[in-house]
C-alpha positions in Angstrom: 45.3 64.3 226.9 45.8 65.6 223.4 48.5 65.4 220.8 48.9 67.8 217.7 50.2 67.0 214.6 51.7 69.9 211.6 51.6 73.0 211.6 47.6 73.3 210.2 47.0 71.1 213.5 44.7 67.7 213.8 45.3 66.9 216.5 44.5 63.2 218.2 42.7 63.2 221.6 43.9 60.2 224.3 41.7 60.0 227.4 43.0 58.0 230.3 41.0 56.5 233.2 41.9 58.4 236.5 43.4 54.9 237.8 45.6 54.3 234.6 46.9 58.2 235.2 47.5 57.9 238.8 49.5 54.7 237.7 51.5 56.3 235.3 51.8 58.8 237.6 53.4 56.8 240.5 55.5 55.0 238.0 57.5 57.9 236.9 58.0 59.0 240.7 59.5 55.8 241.7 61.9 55.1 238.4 63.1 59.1 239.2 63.7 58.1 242.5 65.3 54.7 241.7 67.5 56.3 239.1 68.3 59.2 242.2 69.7 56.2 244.3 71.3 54.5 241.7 73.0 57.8 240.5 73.7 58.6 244.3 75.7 55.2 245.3 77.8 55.1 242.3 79.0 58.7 243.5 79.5 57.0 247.0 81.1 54.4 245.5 83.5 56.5 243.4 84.7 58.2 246.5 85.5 55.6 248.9 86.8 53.4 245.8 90.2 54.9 245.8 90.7 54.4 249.9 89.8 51.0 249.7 92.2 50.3 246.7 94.9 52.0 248.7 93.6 49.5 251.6 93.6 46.5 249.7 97.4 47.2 248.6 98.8 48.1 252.0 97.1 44.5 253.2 98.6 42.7 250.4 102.2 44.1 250.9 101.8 43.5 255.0 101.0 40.1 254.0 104.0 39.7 251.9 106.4 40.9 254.4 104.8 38.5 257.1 105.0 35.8 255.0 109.3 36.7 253.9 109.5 37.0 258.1 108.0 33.5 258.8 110.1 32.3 256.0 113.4 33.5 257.6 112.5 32.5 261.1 112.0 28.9 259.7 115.2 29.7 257.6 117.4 30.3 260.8 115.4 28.2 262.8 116.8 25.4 261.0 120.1 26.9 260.8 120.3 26.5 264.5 119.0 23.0 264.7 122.0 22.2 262.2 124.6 24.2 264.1 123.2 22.4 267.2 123.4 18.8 265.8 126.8 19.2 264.3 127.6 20.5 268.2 126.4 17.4 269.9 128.0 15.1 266.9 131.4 17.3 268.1 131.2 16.5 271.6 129.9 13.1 270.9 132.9 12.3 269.0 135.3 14.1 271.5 133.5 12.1 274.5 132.3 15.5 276.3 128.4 14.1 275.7 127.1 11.1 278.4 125.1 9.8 276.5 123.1 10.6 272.7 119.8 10.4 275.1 121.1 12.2 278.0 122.6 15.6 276.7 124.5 18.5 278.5 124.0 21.8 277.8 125.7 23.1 275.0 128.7 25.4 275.5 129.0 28.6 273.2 131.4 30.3 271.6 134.9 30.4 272.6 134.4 27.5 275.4 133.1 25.2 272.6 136.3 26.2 270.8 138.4 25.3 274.0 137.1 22.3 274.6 136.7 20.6 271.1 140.1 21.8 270.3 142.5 22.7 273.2 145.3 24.9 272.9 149.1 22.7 273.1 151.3 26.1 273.0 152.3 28.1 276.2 150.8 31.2 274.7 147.4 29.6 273.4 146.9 27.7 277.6 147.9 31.6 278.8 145.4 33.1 276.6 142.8 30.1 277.4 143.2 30.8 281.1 142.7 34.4 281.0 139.9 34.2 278.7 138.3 31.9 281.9 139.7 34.3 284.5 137.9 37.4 282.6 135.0 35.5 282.3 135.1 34.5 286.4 135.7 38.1 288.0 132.8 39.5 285.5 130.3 37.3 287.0 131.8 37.5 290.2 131.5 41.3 290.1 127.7 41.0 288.7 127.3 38.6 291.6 128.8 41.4 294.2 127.1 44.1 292.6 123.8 42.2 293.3 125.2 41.4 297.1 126.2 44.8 297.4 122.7 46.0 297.0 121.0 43.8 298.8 123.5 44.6 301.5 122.8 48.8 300.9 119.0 47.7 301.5 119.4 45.7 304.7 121.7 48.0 306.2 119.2 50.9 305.4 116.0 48.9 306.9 118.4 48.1 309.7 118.9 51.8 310.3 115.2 52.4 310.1 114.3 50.3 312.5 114.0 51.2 316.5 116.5 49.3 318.3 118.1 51.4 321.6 117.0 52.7 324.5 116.0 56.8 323.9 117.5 58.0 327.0 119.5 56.4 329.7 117.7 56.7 332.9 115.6 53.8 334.8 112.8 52.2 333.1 109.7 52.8 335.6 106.0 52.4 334.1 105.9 49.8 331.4 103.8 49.2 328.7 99.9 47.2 329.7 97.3 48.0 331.8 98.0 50.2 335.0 96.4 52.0 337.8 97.1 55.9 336.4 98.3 58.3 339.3 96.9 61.3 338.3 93.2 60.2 336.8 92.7 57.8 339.7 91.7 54.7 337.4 93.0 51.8 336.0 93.9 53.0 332.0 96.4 51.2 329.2 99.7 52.7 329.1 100.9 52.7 325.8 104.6 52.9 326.1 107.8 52.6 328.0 109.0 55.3 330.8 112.5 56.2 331.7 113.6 58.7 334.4 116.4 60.9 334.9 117.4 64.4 335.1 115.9 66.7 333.5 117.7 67.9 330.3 119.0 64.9 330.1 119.8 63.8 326.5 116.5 61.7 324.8 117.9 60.7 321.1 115.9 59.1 318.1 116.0 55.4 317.9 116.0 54.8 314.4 116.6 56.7 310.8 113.3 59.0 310.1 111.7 62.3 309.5 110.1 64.4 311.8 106.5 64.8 311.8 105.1 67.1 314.8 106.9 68.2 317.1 104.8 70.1 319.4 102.9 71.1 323.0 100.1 68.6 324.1 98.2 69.2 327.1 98.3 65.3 328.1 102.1 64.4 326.7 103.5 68.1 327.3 106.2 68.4 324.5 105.9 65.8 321.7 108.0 64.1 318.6 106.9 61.9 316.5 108.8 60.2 314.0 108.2 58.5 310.8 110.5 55.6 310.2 108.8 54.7 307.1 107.4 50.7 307.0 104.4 51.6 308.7 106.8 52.5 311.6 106.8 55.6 314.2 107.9 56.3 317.4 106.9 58.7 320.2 109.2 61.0 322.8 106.7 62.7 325.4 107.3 65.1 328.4 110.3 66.9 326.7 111.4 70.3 328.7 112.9 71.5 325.3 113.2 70.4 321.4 116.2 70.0 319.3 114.5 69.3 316.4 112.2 70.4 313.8 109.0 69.5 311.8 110.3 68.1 308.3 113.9 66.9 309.5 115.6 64.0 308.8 117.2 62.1 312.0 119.5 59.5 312.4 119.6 57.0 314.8 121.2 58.4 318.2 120.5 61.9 316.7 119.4 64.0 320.0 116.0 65.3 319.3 114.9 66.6 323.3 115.4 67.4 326.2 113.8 64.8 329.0 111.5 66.6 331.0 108.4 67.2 333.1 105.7 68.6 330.7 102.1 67.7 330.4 100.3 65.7 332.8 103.5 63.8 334.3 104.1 63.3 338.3 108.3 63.3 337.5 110.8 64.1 335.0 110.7 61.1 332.3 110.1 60.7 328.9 107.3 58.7 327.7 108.6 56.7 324.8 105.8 54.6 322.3 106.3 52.8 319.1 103.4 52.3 317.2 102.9 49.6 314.0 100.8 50.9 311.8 97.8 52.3 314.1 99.0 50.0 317.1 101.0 51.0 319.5 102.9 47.8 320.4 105.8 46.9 323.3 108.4 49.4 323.2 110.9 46.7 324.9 110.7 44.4 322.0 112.3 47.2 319.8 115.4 47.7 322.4 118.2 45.5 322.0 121.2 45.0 324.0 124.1 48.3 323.3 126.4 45.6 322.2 123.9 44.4 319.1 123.5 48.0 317.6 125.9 49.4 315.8 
C-alpha cells in the first residue's frame, strides 16, 4: 500500500502481511453488513411502530371501559341488595316474612305495593282487584296458548296414525306364518286381508302423502303411504286407483278400488303397516269405530 503526500509527491509505502489484509478485509464486510441490519430493523421498526401505538391505545381504552362496566355492575349490584333488604325489613315489620332465617320470595312491583300498603277506598280495592284479575287471565291465556298447542300437536299425530279398518269386508288371512295357496309353501304373510266385492271402497287409515301408487306383478295395484314417524301403510290388489303419486290424504280419504290384481285367489285387499323397515301386526293399528273420530 502507498500513500502520497503534496503535490511534488513523497510518498510513504505501508506493506501489510496477507493475514493482516485479509483481516482488515473481513472486518469491513462484517461492520457493512452489521450497519445493513441495523439500518434495516430501524426501518421495520418505524413501520410497524405506528400500528402498535394505535394497538396499545385501543387496549388501554377497552380496558377502561371494562373496568367503568364492572364498576356499575358492583354499583347496581348493591343497589339491589339494598332495595332487597329494606323489602324483607318491610315485610318483616308488616308480619308477611315467617321468619328472618326462613324467607319467602319477594313480591315485585305493584303486589309489593298492595301488600305493604293496602288500598281502604272502594275505588283503590276495585282497581287492586282488577290489577289481580288482569294479571290471572294473562297467565291463564299464556297457560292455554301453551295447552292449545300441545293439543294442535296431539291431535295431528293422532291423525297420522293408522287406526280403522281400510275397507269393510271380512278379515280372512292374518298376519304370521302361513301355508301360501298359490306358491305351494309355507311363507310369512305380512299383513291383514279383507274381502268383499270388488270396487268396494278401500280408504287410507291415517293423514299422509302418497308415495307409489303403481302395478306389481306379486301385489297387482299398490299404495303406499307415508304417515311420517317412521310410519307407512300398504293397500294391495286394487282393481282401480283414486289417487295419485305426491297427494296428501286424509284419514277415511278413498284411495282404491278393492280388487283382484296380482297374484291373488279372490277379490281382497292386502293391507300392511310397516315401522320403520318392519312390517308389524296390522290388527294392533285398528281400533274399535267408536274410538276414532
Amino acid at each position: 500500500m502507498t500513500i502520497q503526500y503534496g503535490e511534488m509527491g513523497w510518498s510513504v509505502h505501508f506493506r501489510l502481511p496477507r493475514r493482516a489484509s485479509h483481516l482488515a478485509i473481513t472486518f469491513t464486510v462484517v461492520v457493512i453488513l452489521a450497519f445493513g441490519l441495523l439500518a434495516w430493523q430501524l426501518w421495520t421498526a418505524a413501520r410497524i411502530y405506528p400500528e402498535l401505538l394505535f394497538q396499545t391505545r385501543s387496549n388501554t381504552v377497552l380496558h377502561r371501559d371494562l373496568d367503568d362496566i364492572s364498576l356499575r355492575k358492583q354499583e347496581l349490584a348493591s343497589k339491589v341488595g339494598d332495595v332487597d333488604r329494606l323489602a324483607a325489613r318491610l315485610l318483616g315489620r308488616f308480619g308477611l316474612v315467617e321468619t328472618p332465617h326462613r324467607q319467602a320470595s319477594l313480591p315485585s312491583g305493584g303486589r309489593l305495593l298492595e301488600l305493604l300498603f293496602p288500598e281502604t277506598s272502594q275505588e283503590g280495592r276495585l282497581a287492586s282487584e282488577a290489577w289481580s284479575l288482569g294479571e290471572q287471565a294473562e297467565r291463564r291465556t299464556t297457560e292455554m296458548r301453551a295447552a292449545e298447542r300441545i293439543g294442535a300437536d296431539r291431535i295431528r299425530q293422532w291423525e297420522e296414525t293408522p287406526s280403522v279398518a281400510p275397507a269393510w269386508g271380512e278379515f280372512s288371512s292374518g298376519f304370521g306364518w302361513r301355508f301360501h295357496p298359490i306358491l305351494g309353501k309355507y311363507a310369512m304373510h305380512e299383513g291383514q286381508d279383507i274381502a268383499n266385492h270388488i270396487g268396494t271402497p278401500v280408504s287410507a287409515t291415517a293423514s299422509g302423502r302418497v308415495e307409489t301408487a303403481e302395478y306389481n306383478s306379486s301385489f297387482g295395484n299398490e299404495v303406499m303411504i307415508n304417515h311420517g314417524h317412521g310410519i307407512r301403510t300398504l293397500y294391495a290388489h286394487l282393481s282401480a286407483f283414486r289417487c295419485d303419486v305426491g297427494d296428501q290424504v286424509h284419514r277415511g280419504q278413498v284411495i282404491g278400488l278393492l280388487g283382484n290384481t296380482g297374484r291373488s285367489t279372490g277379490p281382497h285387499v292386502h293391507y300392511e303397516v310397516h315401522k320403520g323397515a318392519t312390517p308389524v301386526n296390522p290388527m294392533n293399528w285398528i281400533l274399535p269405530v267408536t274410538l276414532v273420530p
